[in-house]
N, C-alpha and C positions, 0 to 999 in steps of 0.2 A: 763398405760394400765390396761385391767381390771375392769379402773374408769372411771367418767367423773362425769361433773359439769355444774348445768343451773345455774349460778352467770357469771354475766357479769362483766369482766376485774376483776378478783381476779389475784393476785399474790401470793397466799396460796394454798397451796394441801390441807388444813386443811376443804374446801368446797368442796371436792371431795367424792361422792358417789359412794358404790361396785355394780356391777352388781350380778344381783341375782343370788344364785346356781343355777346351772342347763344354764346357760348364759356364753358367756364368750364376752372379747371386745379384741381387738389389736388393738385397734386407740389410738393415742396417742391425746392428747388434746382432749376430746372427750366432746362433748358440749349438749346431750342430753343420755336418758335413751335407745331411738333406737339402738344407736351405740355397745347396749350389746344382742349378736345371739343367738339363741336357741343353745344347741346341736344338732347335727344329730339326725334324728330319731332311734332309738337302743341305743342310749348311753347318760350316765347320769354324772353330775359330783357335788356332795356336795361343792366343794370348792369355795369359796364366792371374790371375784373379782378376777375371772380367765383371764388370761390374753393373752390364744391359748387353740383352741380344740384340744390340745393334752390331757386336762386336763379331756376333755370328755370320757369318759370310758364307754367297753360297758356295757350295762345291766346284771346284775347273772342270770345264768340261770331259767327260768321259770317268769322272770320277763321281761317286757316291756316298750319302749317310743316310742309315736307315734313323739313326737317333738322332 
């Protein structure tokens, strides 16, 4: 979770790509870049293959996300 991978039939996590900060994924076997969600709008999160928007935090004050 977190990851995912467009390589067909790998048996290695070592072809697994992180979903970008500010994204997070909960699918396990995750086979495209889709499968990784924006945060909510209001909340941001630095952490690089997040793996539940719990991880998504809101925005400091005077600051913003529209996604």
């Amino acid at each position: 979770m977190g990851k995912y991978s467009e390589e067909v039939a790998t048996n290695s996590s070592d072809t697994c790509l992180d979903c970008d900060a500010g994204k997070y994924s909960n699918v396990s076997a995750a086979s495209s870049p889709g499968t990784c969600i924006l945060c909510p709008a209001g909340k941001v999160s630095t952490a690089v293959a997040a793996n539940s928007s719990e991880l998504c935090l809101a925005c400091d004050p005077g600051k913003y996300s529209t996604t």
